[in-house]
C-alpha positions in Angstrom: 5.4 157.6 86.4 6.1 158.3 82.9 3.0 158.1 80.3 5.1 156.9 77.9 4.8 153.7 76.2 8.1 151.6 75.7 8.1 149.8 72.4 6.9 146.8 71.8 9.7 145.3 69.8 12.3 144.6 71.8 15.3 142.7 70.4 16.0 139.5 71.0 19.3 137.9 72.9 21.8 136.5 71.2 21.1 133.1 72.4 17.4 133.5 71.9 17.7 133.7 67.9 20.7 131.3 68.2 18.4 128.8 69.5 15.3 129.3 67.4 18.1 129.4 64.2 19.4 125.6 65.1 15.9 124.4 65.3 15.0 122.2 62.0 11.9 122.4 60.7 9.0 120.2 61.0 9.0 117.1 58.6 7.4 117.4 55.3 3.5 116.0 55.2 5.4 112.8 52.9 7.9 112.3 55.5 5.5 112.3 58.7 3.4 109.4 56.1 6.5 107.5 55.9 7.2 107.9 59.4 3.4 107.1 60.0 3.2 103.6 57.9 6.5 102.7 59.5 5.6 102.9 63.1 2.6 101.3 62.2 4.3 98.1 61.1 6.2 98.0 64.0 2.8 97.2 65.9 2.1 93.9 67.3 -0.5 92.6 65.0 -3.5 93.1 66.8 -3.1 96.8 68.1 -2.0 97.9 64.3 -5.7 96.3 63.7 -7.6 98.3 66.6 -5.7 101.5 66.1 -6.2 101.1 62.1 -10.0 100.5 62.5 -10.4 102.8 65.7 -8.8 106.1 64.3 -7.8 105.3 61.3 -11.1 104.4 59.7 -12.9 106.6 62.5 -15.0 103.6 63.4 -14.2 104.0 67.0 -13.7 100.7 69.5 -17.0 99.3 67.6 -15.1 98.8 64.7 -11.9 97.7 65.5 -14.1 94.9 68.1 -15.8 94.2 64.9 -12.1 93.3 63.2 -10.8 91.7 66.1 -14.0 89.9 66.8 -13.3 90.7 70.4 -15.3 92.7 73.1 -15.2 96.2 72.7 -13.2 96.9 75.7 -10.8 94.7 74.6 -10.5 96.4 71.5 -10.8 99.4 72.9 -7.3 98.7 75.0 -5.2 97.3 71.9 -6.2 100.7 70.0 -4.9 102.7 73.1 -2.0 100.7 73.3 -1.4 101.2 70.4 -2.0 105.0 69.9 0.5 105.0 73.0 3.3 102.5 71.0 2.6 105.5 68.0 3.0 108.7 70.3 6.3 107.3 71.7 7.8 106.0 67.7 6.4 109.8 66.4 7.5 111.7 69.4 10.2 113.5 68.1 7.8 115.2 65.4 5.8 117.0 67.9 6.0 120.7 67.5 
């Protein structure tokens, strides 16, 4: 057994830095906004409302029931449904 310590910097494969070169990077904050208000207005009416109120407003399922004037589970679903409807329109600027 040798005491010696190997290096810790190794190069990388060929493919490895191929790979990471061909990656493009992330979306500027303005684009993601763009991206953002155009997804939104892609939403059915009322979850644009619940997720607006809900998280975009921060006043929770309260708020957006308050908006909607519908019970707060209610509300509660349209602003997950429509997080979900969000994730899947921004999906592709996940890191």
């Amino acid at each position: 057994m040798s005491t010696e310590r190997p290096p810790r910097c190794r190069p990388l494969p060929a493919h490895v830095v191929e790979a990471v070169a061909a990656v493009e990077p992330f979306a500027s904050h303005p684009e993601v906004l763009d991206r953002l208000d155009a997804a939104l207005a892609t939403l059915p009416p009322a979850e644009r409302a619940a997720v607006v109120a809900a998280v975009g407003y921060g006043e929770g399922a309260v708020g957006a029931a308050m908006e909607l004037e519908v019970e707060t589970g209610d509300a509660e679903a349209l602003a997950r449904n429509g997080l979900q409807l969000l994730r899947a329109a921004l999906a592709d600027l996940e890191p």
